[in-house]
Structure formats: C-alpha cells, structure tokens
Backbone atoms as SQL, in Angstrom:
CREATE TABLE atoms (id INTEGER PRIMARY KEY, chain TEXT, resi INTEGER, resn TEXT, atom TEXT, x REAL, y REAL, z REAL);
INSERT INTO atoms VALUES
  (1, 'A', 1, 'UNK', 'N', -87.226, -246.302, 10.023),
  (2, 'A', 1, 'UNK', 'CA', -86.301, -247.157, 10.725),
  (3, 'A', 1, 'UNK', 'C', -85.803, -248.224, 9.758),
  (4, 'A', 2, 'UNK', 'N', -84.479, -248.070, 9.635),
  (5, 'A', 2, 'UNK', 'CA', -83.834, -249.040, 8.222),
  (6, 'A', 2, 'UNK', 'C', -84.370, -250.768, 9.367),
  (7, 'A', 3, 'UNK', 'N', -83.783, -251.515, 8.082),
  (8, 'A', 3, 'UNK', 'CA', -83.394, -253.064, 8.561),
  (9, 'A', 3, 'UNK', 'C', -82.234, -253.285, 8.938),
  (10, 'A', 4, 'UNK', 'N', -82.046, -254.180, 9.999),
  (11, 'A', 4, 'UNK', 'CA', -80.289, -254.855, 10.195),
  (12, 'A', 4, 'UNK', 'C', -80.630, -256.391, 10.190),
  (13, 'A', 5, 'UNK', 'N', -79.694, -257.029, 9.234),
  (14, 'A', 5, 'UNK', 'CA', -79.506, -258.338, 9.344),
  (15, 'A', 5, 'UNK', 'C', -78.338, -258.767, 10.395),
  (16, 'A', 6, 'UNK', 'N', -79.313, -259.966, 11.113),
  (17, 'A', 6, 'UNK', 'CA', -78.195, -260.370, 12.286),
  (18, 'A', 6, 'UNK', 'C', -77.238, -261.134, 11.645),
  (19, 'A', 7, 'UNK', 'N', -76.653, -261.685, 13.399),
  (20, 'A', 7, 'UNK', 'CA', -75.332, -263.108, 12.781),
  (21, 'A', 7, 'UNK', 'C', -76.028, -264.155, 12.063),
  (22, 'A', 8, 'UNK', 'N', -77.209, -264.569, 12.144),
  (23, 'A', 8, 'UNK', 'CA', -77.805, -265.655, 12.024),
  (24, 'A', 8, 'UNK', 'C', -77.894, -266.000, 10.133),
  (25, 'A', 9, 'UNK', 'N', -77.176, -265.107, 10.030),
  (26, 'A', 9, 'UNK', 'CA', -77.419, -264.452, 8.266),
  (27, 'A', 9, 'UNK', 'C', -76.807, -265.581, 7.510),
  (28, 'A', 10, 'UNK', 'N', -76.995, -266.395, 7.038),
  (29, 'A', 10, 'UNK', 'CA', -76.021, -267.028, 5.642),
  (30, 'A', 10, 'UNK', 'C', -75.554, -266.972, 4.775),
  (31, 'A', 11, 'UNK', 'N', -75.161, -265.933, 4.398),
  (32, 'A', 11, 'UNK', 'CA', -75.168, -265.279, 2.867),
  (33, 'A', 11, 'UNK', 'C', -75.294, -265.794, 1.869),
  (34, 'A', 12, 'UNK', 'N', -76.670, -266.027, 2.019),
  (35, 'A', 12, 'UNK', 'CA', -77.150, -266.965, 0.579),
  (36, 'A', 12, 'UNK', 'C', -77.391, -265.758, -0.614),
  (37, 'A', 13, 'UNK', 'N', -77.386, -264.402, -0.433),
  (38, 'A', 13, 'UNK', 'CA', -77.850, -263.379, -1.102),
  (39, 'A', 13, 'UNK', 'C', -79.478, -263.334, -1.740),
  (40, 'A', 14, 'UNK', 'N', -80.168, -264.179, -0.995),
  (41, 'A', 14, 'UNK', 'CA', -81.289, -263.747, -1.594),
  (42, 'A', 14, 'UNK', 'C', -82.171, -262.096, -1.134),
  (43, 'A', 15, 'UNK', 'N', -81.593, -261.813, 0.094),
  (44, 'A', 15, 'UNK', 'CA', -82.216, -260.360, 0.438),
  (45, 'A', 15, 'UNK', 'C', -81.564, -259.494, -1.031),
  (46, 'A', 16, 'UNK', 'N', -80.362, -259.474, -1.095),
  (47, 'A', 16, 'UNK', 'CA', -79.685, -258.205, -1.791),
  (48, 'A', 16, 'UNK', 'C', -80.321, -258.519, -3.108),
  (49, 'A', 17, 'UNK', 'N', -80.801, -260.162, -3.722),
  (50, 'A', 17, 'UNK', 'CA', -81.107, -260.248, -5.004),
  (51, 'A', 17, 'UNK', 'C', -82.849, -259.317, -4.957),
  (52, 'A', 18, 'UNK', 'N', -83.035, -259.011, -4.076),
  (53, 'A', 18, 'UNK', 'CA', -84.706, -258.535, -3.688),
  (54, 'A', 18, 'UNK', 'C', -84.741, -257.147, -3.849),
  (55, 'A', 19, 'UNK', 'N', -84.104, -256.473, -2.763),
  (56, 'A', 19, 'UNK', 'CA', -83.800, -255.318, -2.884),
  (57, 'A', 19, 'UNK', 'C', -84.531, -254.057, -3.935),
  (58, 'A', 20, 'UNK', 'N', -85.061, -253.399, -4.191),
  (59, 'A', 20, 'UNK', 'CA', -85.516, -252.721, -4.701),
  (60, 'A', 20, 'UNK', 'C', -84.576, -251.438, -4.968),
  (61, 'A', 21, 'UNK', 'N', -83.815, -251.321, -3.793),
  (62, 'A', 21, 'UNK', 'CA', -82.516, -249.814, -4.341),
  (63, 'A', 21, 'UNK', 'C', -81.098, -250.462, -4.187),
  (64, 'A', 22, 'UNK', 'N', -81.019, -252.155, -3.883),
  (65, 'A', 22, 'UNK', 'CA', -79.586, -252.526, -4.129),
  (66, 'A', 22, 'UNK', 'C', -79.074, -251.819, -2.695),
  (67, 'A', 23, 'UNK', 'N', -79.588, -251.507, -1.336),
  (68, 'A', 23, 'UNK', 'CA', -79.240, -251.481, 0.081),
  (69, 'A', 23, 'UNK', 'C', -78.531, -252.439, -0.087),
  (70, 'A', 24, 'UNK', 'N', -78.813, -253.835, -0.426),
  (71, 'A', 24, 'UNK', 'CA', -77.741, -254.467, 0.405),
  (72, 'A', 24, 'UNK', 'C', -76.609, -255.340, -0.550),
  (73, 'A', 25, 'UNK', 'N', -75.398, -255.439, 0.578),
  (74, 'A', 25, 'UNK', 'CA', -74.357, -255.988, 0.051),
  (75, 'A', 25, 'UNK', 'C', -73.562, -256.642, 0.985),
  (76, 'A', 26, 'UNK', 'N', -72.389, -257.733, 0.534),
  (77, 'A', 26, 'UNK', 'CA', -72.154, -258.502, 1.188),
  (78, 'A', 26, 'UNK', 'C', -71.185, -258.159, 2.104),
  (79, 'A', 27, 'UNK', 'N', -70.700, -258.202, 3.626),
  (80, 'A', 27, 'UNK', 'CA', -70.148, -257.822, 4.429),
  (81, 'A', 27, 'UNK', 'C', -68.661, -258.587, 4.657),
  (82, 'A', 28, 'UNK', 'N', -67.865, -258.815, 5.111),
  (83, 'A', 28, 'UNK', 'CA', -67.014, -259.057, 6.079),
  (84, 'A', 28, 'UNK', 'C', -67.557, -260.719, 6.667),
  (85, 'A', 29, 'UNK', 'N', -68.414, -260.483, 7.524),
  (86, 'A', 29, 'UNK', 'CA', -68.993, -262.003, 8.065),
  (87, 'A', 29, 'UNK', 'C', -70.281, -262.519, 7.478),
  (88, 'A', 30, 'UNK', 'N', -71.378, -261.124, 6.999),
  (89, 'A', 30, 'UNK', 'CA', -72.470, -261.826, 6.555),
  (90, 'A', 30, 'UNK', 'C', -72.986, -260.690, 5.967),
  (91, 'A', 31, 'UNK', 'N', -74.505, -260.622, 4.918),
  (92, 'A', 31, 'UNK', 'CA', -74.839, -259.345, 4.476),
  (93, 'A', 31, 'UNK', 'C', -75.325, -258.098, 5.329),
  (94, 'A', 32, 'UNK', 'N', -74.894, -256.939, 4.826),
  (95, 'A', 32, 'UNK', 'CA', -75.183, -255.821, 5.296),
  (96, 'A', 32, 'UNK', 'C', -76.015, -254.992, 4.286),
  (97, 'A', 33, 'UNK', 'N', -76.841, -254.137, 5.381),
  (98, 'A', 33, 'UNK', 'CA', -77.735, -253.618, 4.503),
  (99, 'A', 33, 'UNK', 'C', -76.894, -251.720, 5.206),
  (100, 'A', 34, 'UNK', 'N', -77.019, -251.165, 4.295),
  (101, 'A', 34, 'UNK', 'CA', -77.349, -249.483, 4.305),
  (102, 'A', 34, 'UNK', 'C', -78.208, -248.871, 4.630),
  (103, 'A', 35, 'UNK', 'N', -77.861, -248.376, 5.690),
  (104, 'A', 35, 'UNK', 'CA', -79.317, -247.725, 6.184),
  (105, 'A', 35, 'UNK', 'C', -79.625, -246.758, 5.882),
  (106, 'A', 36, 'UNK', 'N', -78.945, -245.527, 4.826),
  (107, 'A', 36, 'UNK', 'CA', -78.964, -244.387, 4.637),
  (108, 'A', 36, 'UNK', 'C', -79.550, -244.598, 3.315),
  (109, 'A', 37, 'UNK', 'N', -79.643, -245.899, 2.705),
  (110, 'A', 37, 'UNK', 'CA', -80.066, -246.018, 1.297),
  (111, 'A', 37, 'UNK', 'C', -81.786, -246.837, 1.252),
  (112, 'A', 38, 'UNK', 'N', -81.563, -248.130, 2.758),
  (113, 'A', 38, 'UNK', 'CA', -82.999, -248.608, 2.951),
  (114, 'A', 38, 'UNK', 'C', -84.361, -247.451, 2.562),
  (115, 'A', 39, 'UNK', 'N', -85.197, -248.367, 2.181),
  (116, 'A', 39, 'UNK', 'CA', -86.285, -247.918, 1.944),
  (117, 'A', 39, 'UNK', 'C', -87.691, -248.159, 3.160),
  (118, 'A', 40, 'UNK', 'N', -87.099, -249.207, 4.055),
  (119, 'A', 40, 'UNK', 'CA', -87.777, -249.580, 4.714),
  (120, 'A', 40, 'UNK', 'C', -89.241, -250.495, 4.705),
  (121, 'A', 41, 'UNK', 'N', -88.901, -251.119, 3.355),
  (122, 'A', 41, 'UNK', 'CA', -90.003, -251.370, 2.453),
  (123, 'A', 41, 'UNK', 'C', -90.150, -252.801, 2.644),
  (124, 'A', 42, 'UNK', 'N', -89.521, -253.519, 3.428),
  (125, 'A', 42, 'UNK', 'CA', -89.194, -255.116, 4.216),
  (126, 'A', 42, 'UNK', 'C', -89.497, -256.361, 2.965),
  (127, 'A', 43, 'UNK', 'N', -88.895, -255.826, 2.238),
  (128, 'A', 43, 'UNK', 'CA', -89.075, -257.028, 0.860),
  (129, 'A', 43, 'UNK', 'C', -88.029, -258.042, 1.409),
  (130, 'A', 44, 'UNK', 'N', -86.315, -257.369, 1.942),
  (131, 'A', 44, 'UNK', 'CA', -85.485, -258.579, 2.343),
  (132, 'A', 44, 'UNK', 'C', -86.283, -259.169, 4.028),
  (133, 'A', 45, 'UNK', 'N', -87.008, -258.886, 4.310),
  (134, 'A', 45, 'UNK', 'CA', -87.343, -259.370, 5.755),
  (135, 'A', 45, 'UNK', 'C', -87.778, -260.711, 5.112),
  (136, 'A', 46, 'UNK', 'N', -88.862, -260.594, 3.998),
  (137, 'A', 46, 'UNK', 'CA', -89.626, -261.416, 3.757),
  (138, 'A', 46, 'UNK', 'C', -89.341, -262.108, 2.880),
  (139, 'A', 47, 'UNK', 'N', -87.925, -262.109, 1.899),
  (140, 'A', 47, 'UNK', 'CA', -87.510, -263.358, 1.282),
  (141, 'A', 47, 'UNK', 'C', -86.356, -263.938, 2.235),
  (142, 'A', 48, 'UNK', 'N', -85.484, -263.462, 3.085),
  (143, 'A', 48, 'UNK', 'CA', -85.014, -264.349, 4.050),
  (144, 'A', 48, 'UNK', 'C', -85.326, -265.597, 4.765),
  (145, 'A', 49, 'UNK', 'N', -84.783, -266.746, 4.391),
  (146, 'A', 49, 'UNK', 'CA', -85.086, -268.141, 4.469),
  (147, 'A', 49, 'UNK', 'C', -84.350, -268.406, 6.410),
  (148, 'A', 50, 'UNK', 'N', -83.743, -267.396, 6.582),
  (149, 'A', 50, 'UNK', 'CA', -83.587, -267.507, 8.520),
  (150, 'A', 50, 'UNK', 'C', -83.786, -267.165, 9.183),
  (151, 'A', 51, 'UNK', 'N', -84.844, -265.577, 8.925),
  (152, 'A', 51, 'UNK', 'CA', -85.517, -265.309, 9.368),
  (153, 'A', 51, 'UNK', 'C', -84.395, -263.995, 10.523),
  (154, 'A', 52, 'UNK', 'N', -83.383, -263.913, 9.614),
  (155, 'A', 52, 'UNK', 'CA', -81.851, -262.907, 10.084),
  (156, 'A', 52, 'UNK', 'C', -82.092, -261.848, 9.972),
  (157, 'A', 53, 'UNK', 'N', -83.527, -261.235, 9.388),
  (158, 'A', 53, 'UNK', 'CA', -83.438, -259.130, 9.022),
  (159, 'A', 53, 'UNK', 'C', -85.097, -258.778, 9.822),
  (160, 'A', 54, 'UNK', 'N', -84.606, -257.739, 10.505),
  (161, 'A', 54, 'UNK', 'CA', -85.521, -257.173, 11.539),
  (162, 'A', 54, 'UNK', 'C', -85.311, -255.840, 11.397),
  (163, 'A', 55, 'UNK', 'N', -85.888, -254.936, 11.722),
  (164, 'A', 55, 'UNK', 'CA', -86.163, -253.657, 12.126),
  (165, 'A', 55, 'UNK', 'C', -85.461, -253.343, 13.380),
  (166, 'A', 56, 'UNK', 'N', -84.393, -252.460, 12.666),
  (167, 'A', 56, 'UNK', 'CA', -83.487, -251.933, 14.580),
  (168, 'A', 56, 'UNK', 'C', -84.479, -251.478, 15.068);
C-alpha cells in the first residue's frame, strides 16, 4: 500500500529529499508521491515536519 501526502503538505521538500527511489515530486498544490514507484518503506512519513503522509 503506497503513501499519499495530504493538503496539509507544505512543500518544504523534505519527504522527496528522503526518498530512497525519488517517488516523490512536487505537484500542482503540494508534493506528490507515485505510487507505482513507492516502496512503501515510510522514510517520507517520518521526516515530514506536518505530519501530511499516511498510508491510503
């Protein structure tokens, strides 16, 4: 089950700087992650400072 970052997101980019396969990138309103590329490996859960990326 990939990650989705909510609205609550800031795009400070510290998830995408974490990243281990580069899933994520910056969106339209806030970062988006790839779910076809996630690893599911919750490294951006856990450097997120808002606590914005959860498990769909």
């Amino acid at each position: 089950m990939a990650y989705k970052i909510s609205d609550e997101c800031i795009s400070c980019g510290a998830c995408a700087a974490e990243c281990p396969v580069g899933a994520i990138s910056e969106g339209a309103s806030h970062y988006e992650i790839n779910a076809d590329e996630c690893l599911d490996c919750g490294t951006c859960a856990a450097t997120c400072p808002t606590g914005s990326i959860s498990q769909e």
